[in-house]
C-alpha positions as a Markdown table, in Angstrom:
| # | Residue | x | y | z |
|---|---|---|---|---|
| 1 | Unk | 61.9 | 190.1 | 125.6 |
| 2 | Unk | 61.6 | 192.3 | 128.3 |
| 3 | Unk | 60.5 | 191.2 | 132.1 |
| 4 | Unk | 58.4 | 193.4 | 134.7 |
| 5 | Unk | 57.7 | 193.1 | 137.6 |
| 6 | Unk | 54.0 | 191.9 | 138.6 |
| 7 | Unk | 53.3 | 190.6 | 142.2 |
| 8 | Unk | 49.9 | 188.2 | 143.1 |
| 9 | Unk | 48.9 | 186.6 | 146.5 |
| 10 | Unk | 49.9 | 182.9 | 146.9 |
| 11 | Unk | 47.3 | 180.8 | 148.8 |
| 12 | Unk | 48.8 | 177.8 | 150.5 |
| 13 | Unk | 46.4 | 175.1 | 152.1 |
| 14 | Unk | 47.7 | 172.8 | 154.6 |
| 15 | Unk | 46.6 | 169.1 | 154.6 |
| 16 | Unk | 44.9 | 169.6 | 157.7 |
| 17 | Unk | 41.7 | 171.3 | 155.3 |
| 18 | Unk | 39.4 | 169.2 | 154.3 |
| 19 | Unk | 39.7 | 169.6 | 150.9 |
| 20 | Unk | 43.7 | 168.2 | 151.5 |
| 21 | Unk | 46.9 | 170.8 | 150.7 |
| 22 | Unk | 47.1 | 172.8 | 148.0 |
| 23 | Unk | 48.7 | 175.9 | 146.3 |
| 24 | Unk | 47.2 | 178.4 | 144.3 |
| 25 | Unk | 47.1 | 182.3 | 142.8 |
| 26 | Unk | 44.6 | 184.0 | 145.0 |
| 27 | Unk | 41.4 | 185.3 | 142.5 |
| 28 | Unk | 39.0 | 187.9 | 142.9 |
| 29 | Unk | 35.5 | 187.6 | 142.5 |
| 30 | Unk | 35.8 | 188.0 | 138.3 |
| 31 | Unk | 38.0 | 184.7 | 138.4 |
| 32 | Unk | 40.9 | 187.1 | 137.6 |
| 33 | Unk | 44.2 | 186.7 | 139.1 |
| 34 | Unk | 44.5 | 189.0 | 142.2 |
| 35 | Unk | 47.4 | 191.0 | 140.9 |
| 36 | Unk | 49.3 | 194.5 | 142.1 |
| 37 | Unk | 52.2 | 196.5 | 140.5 |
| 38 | Unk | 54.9 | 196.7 | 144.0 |
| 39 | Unk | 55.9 | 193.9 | 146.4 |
| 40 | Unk | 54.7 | 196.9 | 149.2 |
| 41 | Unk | 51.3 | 196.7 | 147.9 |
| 42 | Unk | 50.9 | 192.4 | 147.7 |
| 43 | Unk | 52.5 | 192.3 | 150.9 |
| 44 | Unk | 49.9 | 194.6 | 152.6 |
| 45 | Unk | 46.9 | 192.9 | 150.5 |
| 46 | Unk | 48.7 | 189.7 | 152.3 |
| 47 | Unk | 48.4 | 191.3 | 156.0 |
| 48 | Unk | 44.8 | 192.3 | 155.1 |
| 49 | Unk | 43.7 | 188.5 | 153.8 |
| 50 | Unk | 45.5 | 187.5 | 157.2 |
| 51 | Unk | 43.3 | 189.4 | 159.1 |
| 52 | Unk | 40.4 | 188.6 | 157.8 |
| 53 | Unk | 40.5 | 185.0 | 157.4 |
| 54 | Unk | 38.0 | 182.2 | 158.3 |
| 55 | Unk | 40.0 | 179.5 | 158.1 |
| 56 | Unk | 43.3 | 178.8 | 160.0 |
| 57 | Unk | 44.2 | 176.2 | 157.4 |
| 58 | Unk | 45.7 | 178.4 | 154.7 |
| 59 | Unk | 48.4 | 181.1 | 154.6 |
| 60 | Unk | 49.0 | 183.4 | 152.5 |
| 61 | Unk | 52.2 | 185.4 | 150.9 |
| 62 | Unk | 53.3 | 187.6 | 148.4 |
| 63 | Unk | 54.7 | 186.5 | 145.0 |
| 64 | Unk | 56.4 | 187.9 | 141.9 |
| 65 | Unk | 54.4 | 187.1 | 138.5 |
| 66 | Unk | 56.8 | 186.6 | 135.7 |
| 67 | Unk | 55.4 | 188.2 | 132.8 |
| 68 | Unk | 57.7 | 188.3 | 129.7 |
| 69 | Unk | 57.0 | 191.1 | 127.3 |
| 70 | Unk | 54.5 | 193.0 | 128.9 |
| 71 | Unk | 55.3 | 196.8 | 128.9 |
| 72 | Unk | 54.6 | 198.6 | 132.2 |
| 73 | Unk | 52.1 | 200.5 | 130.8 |
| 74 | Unk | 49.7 | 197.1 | 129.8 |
| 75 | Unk | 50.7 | 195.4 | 133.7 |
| 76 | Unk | 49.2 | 199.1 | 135.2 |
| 77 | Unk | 46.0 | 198.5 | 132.9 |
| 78 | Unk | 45.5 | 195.2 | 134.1 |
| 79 | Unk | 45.9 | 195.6 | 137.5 |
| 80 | Unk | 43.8 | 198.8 | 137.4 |
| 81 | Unk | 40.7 | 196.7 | 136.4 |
């Protein structure tokens, strides 16, 4: 089967939150996986969410989504949406 590339934001919660540590793929309002086809696009996405964020007690970072036999053409749909 054939890999792609897919990247996603990884949320990290430290222990210091009150709802204790935690990791997790970031979501969008949908409940869909926040997903985007190059590493230079999740990694600005990433500075953006830094920005902007309320809490100090989470961090977030760029990841690559594994996603076995997906052609590029269906990982462009899905990010698309």
């Amino acid at each position: 089967m054939e890999t792609h590339k897919l990247f996603g934001i990884w949320a990290v919660r430290s222990k210091a939150s009150r709802f204790g540590s935690g990791q997790f793929w970031l979501r969008g309002r949908d409940g869909r996986r926040v997903e985007f086809p190059s590493r230079k696009e999740a990694i600005n996405a990433v500075e953006k969410y830094d920005r902007d964020k309320v809490s100090k007690n989470i961090k977030y970072q760029a990841k690559r989504i594994e996603q076995k036999g997906s052609s590029k053409k269906e990982i462009r749909r899905r990010v698309k949406r």
